[in-house]
C-alpha positions in Angstrom: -12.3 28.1 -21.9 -15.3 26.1 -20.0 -13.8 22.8 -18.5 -15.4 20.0 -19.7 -17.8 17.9 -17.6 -20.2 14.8 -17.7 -23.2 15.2 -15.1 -24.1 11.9 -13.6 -28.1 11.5 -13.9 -30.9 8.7 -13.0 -34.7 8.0 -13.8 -35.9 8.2 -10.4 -36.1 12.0 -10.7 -38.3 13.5 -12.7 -36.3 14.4 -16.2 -37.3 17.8 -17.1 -36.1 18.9 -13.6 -32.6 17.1 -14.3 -32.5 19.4 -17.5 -32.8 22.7 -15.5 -30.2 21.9 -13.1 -28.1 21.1 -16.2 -29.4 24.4 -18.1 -28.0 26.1 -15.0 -24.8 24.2 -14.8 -24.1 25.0 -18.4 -23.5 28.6 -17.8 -20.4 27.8 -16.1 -19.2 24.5 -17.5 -19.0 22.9 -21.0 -21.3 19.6 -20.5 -19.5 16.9 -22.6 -21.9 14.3 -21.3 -25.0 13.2 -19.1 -24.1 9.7 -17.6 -27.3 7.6 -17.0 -26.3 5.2 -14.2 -30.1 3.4 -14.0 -33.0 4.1 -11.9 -37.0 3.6 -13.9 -38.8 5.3 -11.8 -40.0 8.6 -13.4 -38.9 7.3 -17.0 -40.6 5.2 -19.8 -37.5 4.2 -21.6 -33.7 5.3 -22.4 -35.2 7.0 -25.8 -37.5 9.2 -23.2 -33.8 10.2 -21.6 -32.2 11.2 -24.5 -34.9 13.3 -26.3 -36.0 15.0 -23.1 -32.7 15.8 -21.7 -30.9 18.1 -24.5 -27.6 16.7 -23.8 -25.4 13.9 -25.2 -26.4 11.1 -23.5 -24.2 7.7 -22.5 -25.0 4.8 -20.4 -23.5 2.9 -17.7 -25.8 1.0 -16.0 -26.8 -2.7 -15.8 -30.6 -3.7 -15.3 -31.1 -0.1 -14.7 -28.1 -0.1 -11.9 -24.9 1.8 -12.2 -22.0 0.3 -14.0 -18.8 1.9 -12.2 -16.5 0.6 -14.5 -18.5 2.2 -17.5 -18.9 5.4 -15.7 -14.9 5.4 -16.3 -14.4 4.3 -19.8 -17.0 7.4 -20.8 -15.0 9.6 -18.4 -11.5 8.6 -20.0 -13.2 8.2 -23.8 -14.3 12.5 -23.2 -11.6 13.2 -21.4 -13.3 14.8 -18.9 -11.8 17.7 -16.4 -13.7 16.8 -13.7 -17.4 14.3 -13.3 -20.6 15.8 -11.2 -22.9 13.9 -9.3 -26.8 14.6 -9.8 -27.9 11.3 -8.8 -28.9 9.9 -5.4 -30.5 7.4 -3.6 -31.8 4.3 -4.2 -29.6 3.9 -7.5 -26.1 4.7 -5.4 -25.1 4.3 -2.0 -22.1 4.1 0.1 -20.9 1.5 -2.0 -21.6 2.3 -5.2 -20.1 5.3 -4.9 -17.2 4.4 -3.7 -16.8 2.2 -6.9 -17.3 5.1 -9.1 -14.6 7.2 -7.1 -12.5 4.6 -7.7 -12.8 4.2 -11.4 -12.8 8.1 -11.9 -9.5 8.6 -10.0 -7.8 5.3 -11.8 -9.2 7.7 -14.7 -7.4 10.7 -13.6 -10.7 12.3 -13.6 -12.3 14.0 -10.6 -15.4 13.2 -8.4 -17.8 15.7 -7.1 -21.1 15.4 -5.6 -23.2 17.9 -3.5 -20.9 17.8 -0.2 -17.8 15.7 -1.4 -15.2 15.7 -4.4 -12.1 13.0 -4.8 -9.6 14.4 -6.8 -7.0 12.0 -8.6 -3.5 11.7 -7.7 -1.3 13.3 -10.3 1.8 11.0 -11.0 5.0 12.2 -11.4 6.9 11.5 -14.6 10.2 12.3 -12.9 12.0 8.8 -13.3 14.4 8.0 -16.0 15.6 4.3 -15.1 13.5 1.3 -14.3 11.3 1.4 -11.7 9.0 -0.4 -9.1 6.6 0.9 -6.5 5.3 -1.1 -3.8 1.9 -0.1 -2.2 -0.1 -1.5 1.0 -3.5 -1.5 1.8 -3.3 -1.3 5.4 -0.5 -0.7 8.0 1.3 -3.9 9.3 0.5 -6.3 6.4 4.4 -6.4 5.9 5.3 -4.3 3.2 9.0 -3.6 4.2 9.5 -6.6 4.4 8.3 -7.1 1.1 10.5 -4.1 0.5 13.6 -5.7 1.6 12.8 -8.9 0.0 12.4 -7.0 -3.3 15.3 -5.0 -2.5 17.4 -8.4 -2.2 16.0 -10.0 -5.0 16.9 -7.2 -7.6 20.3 -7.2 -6.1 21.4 -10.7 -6.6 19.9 -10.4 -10.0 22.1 -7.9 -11.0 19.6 -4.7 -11.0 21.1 -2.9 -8.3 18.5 -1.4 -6.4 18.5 2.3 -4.9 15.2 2.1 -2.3 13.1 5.6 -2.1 10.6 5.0 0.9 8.5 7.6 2.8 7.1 7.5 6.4 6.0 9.1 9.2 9.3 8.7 11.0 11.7 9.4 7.9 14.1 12.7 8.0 12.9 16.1 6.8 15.7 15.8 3.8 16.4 12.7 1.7 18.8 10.8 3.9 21.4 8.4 2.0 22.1 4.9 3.8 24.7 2.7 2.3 22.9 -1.0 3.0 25.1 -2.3 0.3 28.1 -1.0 1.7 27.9 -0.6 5.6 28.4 -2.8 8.3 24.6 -2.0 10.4 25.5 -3.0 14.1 23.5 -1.8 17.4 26.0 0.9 17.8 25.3 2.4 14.2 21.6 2.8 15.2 22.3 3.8 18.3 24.2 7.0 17.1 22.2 7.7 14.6 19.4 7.7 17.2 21.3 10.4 19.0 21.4 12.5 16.2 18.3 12.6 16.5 17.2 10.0 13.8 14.3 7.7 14.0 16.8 5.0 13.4 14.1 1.9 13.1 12.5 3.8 10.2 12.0 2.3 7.1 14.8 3.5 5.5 16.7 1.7 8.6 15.1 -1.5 8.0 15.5 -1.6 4.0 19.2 -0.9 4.4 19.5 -3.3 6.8 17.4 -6.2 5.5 17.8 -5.7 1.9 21.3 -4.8 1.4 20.3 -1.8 -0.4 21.4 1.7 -0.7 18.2 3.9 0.5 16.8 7.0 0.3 14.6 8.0 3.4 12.4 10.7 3.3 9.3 11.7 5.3 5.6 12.5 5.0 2.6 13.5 6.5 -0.8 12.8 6.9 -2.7 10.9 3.7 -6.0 10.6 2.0 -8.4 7.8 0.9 -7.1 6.8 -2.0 -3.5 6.9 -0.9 -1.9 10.2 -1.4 0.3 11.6 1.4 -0.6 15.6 2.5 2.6 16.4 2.5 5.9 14.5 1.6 9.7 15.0 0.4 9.7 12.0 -1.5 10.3 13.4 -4.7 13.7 14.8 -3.9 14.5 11.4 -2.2 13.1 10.0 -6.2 15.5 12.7 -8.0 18.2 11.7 -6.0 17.9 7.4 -6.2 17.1 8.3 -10.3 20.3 10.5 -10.4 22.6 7.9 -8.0 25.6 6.5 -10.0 25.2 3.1 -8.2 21.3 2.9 -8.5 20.5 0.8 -11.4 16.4 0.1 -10.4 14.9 2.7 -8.6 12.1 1.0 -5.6 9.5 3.3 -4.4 8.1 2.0 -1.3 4.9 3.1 0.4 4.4 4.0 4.2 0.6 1.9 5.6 -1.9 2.4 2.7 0.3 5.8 1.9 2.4 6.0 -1.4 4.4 8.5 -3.7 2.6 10.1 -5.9 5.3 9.2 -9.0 4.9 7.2 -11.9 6.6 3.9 -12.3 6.7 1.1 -14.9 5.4 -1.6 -12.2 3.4 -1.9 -8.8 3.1 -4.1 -6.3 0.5 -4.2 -4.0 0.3 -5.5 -1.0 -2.6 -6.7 1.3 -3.0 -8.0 4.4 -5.3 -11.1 3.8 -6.9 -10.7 7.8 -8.6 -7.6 6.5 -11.9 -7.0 6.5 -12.7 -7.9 3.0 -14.7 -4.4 2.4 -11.1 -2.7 3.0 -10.0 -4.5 0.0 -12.4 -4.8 -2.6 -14.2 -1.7 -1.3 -13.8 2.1 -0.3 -10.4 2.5 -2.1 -8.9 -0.9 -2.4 -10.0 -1.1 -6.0 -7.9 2.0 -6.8 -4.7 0.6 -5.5 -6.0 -2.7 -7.2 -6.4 -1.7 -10.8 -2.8 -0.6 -10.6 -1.1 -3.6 -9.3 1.1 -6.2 -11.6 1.8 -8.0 -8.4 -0.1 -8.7 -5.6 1.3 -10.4 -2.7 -1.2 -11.6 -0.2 0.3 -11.4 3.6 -0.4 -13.7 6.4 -2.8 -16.4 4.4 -2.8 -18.5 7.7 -5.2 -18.9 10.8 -6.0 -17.5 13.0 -5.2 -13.9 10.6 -7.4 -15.7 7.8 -9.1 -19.2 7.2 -9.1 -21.0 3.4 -12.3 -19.6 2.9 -11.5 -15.9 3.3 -7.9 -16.2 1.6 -10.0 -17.4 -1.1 -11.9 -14.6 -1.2 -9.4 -12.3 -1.3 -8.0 -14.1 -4.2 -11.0 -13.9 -5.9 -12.3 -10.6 -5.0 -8.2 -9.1 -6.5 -8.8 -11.0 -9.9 -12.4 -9.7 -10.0 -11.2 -6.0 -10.0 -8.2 -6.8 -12.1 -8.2 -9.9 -13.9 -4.7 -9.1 -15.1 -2.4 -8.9 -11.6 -1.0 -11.8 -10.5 -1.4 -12.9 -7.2 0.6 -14.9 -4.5 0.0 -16.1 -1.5 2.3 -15.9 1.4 2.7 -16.0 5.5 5.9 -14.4 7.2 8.2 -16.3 9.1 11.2 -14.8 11.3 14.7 -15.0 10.4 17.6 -14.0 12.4 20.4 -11.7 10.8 23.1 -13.2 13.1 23.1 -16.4 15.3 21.4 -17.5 17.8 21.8 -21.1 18.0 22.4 -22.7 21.5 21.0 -19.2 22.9 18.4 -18.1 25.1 16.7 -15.7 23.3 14.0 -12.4 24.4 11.8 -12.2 20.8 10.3 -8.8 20.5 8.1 -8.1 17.4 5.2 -5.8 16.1 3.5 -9.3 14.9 -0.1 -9.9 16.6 -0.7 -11.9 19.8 -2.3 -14.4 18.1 0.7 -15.6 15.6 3.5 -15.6 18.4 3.0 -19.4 19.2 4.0 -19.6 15.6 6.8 -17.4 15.2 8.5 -18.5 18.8 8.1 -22.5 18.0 9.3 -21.9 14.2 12.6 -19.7 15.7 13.3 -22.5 17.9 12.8 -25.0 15.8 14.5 -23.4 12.8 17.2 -22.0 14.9 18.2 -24.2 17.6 17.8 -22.0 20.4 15.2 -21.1 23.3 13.2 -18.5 23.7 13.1 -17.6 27.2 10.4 -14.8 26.8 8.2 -12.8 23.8 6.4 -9.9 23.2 4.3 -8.5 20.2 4.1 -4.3 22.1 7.1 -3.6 19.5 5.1 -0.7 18.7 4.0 0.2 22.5 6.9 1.5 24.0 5.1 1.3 27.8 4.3 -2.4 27.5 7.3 -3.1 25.5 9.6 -2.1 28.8 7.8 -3.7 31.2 8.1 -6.8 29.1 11.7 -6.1 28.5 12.0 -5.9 32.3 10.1 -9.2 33.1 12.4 -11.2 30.9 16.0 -9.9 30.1 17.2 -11.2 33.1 16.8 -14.5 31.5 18.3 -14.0 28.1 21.4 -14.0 26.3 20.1 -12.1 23.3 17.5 -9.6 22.2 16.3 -10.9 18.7 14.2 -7.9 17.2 12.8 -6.5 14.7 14.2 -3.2 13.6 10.5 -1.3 13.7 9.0 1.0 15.8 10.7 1.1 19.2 13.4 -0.7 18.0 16.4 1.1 18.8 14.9 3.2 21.3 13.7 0.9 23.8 15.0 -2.8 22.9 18.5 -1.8 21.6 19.1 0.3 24.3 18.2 -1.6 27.2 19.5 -4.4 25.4 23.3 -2.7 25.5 23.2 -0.9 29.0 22.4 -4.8 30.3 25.2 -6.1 28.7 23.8 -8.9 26.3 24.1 -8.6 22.6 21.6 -7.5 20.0 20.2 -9.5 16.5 18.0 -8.0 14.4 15.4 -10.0 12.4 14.0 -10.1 9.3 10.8 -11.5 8.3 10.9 -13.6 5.1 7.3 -14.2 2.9 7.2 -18.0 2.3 4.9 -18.8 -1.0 1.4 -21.0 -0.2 -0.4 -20.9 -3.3 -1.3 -18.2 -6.0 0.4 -17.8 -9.4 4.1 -18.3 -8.5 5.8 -21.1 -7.0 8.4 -18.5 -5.2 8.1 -14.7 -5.1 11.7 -14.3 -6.5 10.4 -15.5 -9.8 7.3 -13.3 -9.2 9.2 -10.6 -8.6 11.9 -10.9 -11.5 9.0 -11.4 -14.1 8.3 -7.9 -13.2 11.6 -6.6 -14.9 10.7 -8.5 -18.1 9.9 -5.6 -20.8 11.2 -2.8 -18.8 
């Protein structure tokens, strides 16, 4: 059987030649539909379209410029194996096209054009309890934290959480952490680190932070529109949906990576100091038009000004009038005390925040921070900053990201002086919710 098509065609080339390449493509492919996304060039009217071209026609455009989110109602209402591009500049461009990828892979319909095809990601219906995904548009917007907070939030409501996550540092088989049962001291990371572990992973941090039992697994590589090249995460999914204790299963995302696995709600998250084309364009609308939750991160100067958290508020509801959104900024919290201490603050935060973070710790805390740095995730500059101030300090507070374990907590025990890991904690500035715990509860409604 022929697989079924729809041809994407303009007026600015001359008709009759659009039917031959058509006539041609036929052979091989059952043509469901020509798409006319605009263009008046070479044609008198829509009528002149329709009677010249042979084919069943449909329109998506808008004062004869393509409609993306038409394109993607015709592709869904034909149920269309795959959609080819005939048309070409001036009626699409980067943009546009980009926009129509995006609505034919939310679709589940592919994308081709002369030197390029976007194929849809093909979710998994493997899950059998309730379940929650949680995307990112970017790397280091926050989204384990986010994960953790989520992870916290379902617990003390009763859901009991089992989180999946995949990353580049995760094991090559599902590994099981006991968050909700464990005691996770420097010593536990530090063995595990031995054995060979990545053991500030996400899986790591989850347990940690969100007193949850996890599921790490690893992947590799990933596309455009978020699909990894290679991942274990569904064994790691199996194995949180199968877990006696798991009650909600949380599948968390690695950077603008995520598994490729149905579940009944997403969150989104997006960092609101990216350039606003990375969200509303290329393949933010994608991740967008799946999102019940979006949670804007770090919706403060210098990362973003009223104006442009505003138009990231806008630009989300515009692709997807139905996600809610909050606004939040992160703000450290210790997971021990500190209080009366002098403290060495290593994070993967930017420069430009740590005037922030260190006055709010001290403030908050009670104790002083005798020296910072943001190279958590450059293990060169991170020693030599390690070096400059330990001398100083009583405690290492750190994140448990990147090198982590392997440079902070390690230097941090063969000195002598103890070890506190920190979580960061998304604090609510506007949007849709008052607090992201009732945002994120409201998700559970209806499951």
């Amino acid at each position: 059987m022929k697989k079924k098509i729809g041809c994407l065609v303009d007026g600015e080339h001359y008709i009759p030649n659009i039917k031959d390449t058509l006539d041609k493509v036929s052979k091989e492919y059952d043509i469901e539909v020509a798409i006319f996304i605009g263009g008046t060039e070479k044609i008198g009217d829509k009528n002149e379209v329709k009677e010249t071209l042979g084919y069943h026609v449909e329109f998506a455009e808008h004062d004869a410029m393509p409609d993306p989110k038409r394109v993607g109602e015709i592709a869904r209402n034909h149920d269309l194996d795959f959609v080819m591009d005939y048309s070409d500049e001036p009626i699409v461009n980067y943009d546009i096209r980009m926009h129509i990828a995006c609505e034919l892979l939310a679709a589940g319909v592919t994308y081709r054009g002369a030197d390029f095809e976007f194929t849809p990601m093909e979710f998994k219906d493997i899950l059998t309890k309730p379940s929650i995904a949680i995307w990112g548009t970017a790397k280091r917007v926050g989204k384990t934290a986010i994960g953790g907070y989520v992870a916290r939030t379902l617990q003390e409501a009763g859901f009991a959480p089992g989180v999946v996550t995949l990353s580049r540092g995760g094991p090559n088989k599902p590994e099981v952490i006991r968050g909700d049962m464990i005691e996770m001291k420097p010593e536990f990371f530090l063995t595990m680190q031995d054995k060979g572990f990545h053991a500030a992973s996400d899986n790591f941090e989850d347990a940690l932070t969100g007193g949850a039992v996890t599921f790490g697994c690893k992947r590799c590589g990933g596309g455009f529109a978020g699909k990894p090249n290679e991942t274990i995460v569904d064994e790691g999914a199996v194995m949180a949906d199968m877990h006696p204790d798991v009650k909600t299963v949380v599948l968390e995302g690695s950077g603008a990576t995520f598994p490729e696995i149905k579940t009944d709600r997403v969150i989104l998250l997006v960092g609101a100091g990216q350039p606003i084309n990375h969200i509303t364009g290329y393949f933010g609308p994608f991740r967008i038009k799946f999102a019940n939750l979006v949670i804007v991160a770090m919706c403060e100067e210098p990362m973003a000004d009223e104006e442009k958290v505003r138009e990231v508020y806008d630009g989300v509801k515009s692709v997807n009038p139905d996600a809610k959104v909050v606004l939040t900024i992160f703000r450290p919290k210790p997971i021990g005390d500190i209080k009366g201490k002098k403290v060495l603050f290593a994070t993967t935060a930017p420069e430009a925040v740590m005037q922030k973070l260190v006055s709010f710790l001290e403030e908050e805390f009670d104790c002083e921070i005798v020296g910072s740095t943001h190279y958590l995730s450059n293990q060169a500059k991170l020693r030599k900053d390690i070096a400059k101030y330990i001398g100083n300090a009583d405690v290492i507070l750190t994140e448990l990201k990147a090198a982590a374990v392997k440079v902070v907590t390690k230097e941090a025990v063969d000195a002598g002086i103890d070890v506190v890991y920190c979580d960061n904690i998304p604090i609510v500035i506007g949007g849709d919710f008052d607090n992201l715990k009732d945002a994120v509860l409201d998700l559970m409604n209806g499951i």
